[in-house]
C-alpha positions as a Markdown table, in Angstrom:
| # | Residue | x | y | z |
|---|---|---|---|---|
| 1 | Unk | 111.0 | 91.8 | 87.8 |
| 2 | Unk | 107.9 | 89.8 | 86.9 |
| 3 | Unk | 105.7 | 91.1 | 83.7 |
| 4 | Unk | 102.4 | 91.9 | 85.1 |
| 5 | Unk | 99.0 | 91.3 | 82.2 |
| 6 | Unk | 96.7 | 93.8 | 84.3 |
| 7 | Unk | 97.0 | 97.1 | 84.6 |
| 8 | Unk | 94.5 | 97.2 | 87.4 |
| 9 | Unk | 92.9 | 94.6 | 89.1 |
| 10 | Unk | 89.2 | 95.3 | 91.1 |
| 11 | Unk | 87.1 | 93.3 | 93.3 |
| 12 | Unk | 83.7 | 93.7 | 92.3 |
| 13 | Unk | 80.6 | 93.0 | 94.3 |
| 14 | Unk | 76.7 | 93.8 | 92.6 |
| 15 | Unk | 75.1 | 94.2 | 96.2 |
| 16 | Unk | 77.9 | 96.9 | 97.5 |
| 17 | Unk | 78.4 | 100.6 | 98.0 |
| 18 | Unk | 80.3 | 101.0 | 95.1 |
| 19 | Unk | 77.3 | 102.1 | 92.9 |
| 20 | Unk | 77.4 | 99.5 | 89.9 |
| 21 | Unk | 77.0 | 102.7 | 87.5 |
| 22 | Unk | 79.7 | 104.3 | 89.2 |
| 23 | Unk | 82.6 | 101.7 | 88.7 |
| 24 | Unk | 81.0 | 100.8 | 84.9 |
| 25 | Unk | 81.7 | 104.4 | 83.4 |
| 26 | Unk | 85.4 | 104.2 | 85.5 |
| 27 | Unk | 86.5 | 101.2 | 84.0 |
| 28 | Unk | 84.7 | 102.3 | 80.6 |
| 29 | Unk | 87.1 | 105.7 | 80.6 |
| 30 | Unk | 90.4 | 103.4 | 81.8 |
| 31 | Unk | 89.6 | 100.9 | 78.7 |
| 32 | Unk | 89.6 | 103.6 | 76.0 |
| 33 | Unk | 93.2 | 104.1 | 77.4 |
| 34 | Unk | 93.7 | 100.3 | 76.2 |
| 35 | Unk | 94.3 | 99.2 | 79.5 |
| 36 | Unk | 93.6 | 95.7 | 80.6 |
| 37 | Unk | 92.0 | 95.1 | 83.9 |
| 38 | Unk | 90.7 | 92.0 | 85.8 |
| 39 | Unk | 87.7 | 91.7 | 88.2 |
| 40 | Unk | 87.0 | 89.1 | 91.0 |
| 41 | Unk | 83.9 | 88.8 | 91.7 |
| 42 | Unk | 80.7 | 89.6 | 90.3 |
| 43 | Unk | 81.2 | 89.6 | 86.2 |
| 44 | Unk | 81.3 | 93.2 | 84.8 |
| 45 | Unk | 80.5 | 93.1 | 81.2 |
| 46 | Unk | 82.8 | 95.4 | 79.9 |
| 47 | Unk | 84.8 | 94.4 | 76.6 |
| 48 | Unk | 88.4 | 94.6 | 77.6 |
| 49 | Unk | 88.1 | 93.1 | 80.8 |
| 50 | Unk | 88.7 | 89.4 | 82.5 |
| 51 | Unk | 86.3 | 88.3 | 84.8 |
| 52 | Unk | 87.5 | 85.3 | 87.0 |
| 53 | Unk | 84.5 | 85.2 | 89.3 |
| 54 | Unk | 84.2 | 84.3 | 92.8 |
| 55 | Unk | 87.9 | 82.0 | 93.0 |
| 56 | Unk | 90.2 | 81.4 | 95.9 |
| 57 | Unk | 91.9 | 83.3 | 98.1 |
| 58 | Unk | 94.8 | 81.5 | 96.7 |
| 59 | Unk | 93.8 | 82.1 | 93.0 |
| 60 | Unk | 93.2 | 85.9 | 93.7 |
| 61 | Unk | 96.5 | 86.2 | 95.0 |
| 62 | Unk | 97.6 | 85.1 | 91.5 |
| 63 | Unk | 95.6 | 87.6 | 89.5 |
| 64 | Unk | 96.9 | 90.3 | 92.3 |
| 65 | Unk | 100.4 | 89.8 | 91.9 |
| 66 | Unk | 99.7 | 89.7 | 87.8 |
| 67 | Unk | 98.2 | 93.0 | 87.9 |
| 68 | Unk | 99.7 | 96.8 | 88.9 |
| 69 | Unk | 97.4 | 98.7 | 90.4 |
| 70 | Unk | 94.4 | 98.0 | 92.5 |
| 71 | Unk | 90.7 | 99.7 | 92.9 |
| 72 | Unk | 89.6 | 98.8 | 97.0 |
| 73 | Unk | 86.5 | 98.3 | 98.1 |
| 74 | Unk | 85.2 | 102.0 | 99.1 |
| 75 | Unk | 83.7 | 100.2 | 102.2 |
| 76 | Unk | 86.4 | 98.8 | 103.9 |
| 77 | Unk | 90.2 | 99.8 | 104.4 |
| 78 | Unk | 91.3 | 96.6 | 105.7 |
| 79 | Unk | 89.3 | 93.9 | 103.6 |
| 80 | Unk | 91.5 | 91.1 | 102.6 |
| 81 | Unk | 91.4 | 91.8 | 99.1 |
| 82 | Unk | 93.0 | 95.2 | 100.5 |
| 83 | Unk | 95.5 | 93.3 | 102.4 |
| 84 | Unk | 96.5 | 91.0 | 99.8 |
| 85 | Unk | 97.1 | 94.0 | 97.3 |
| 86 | Unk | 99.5 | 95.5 | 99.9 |
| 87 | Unk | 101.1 | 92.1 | 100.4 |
| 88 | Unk | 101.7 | 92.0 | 96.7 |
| 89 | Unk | 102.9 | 95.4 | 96.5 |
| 90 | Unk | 100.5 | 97.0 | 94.5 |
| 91 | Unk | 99.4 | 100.8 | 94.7 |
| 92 | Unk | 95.9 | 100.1 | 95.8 |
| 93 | Unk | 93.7 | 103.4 | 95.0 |
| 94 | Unk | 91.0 | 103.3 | 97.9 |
| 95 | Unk | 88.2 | 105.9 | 99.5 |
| 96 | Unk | 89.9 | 109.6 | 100.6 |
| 97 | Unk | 87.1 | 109.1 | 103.6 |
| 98 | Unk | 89.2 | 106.4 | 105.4 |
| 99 | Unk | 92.7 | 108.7 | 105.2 |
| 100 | Unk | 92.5 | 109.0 | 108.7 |
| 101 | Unk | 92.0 | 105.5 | 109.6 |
| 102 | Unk | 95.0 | 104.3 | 107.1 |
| 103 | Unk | 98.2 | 102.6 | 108.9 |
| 104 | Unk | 99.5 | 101.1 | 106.1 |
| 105 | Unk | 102.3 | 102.2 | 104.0 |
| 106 | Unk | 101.4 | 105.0 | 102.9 |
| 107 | Unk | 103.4 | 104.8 | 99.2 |
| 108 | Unk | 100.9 | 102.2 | 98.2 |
| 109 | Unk | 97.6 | 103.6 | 98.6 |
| 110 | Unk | 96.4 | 107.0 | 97.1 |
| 111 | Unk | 93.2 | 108.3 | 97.7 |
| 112 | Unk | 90.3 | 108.9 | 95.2 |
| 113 | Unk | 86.7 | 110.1 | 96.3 |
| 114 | Unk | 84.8 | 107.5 | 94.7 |
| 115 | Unk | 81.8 | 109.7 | 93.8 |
| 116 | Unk | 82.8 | 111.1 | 90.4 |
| 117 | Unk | 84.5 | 108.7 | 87.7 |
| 118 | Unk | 85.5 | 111.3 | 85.7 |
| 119 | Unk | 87.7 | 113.1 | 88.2 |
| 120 | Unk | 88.9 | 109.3 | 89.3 |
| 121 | Unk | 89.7 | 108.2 | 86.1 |
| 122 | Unk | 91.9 | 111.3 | 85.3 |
| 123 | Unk | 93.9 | 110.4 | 89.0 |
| 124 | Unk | 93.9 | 107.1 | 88.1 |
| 125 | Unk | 95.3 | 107.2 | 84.3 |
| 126 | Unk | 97.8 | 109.9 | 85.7 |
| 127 | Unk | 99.3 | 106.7 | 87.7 |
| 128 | Unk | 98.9 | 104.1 | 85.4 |
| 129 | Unk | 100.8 | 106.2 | 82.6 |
| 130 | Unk | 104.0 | 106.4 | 84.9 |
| 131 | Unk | 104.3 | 103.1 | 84.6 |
């Protein structure tokens, strides 16, 4: 079984509908647990975590599969950052609104509400910590 270096691995866009404050205090309440996380995308400026930017599909695929657990897009169930997640076999935590739209395997996604980090983080450290 391949050591992964991320505990959780987000894509992360300024101009979305994840609110920008919203995923800061998250990630800010995940990295006092001294979790490492890594963000595609827009750069986060958050101590412990690794920015890679705007890569590849390929190179994304290569910090998925290095990482444990996913944050989705709240926007989109079936993005490709979603897809390649699944493909990697990560638990991918994604918005509780789309439940009913959700055809994947459900064993790999759990629902959070994406409006309160506090309650989030406490779902989402309750996961990481049974790994």
């Amino acid at each position: 079984k391949k050591r992964k270096k991320y505990d959780l691995v987000i894509y992360f866009r300024i101009k979305s509908k994840l609110n920008k404050n919203y995923i800061f205090n998250l990630l800010n309440e995940i990295e006092k647990h001294n979790l490492k996380f890594a963000v595609i995308g827009d750069k986060i400026e958050i101590k412990s975590a690794k920015n890679f930017g705007y890569i590849s599909r390929k190179n994304a695929n290569k910090v998925i599969s290095d990482s444990k657990f996913a944050i989705s897009n709240p926007e989109n169930l079936y993005s490709y950052f979603m897809q390649d997640c699944l493909a990697n076999h990560l638990k991918v935590f994604y918005n509780k609104e789309f439940k009913k739209f959700n055809v994947f395997n459900k064993n790999f996604l759990i629902p959070i509400e994406f409006n309160s980090y506090k309650k989030d983080s406490i779902k989402i450290l309750k996961y990481l910590k049974k790994t």
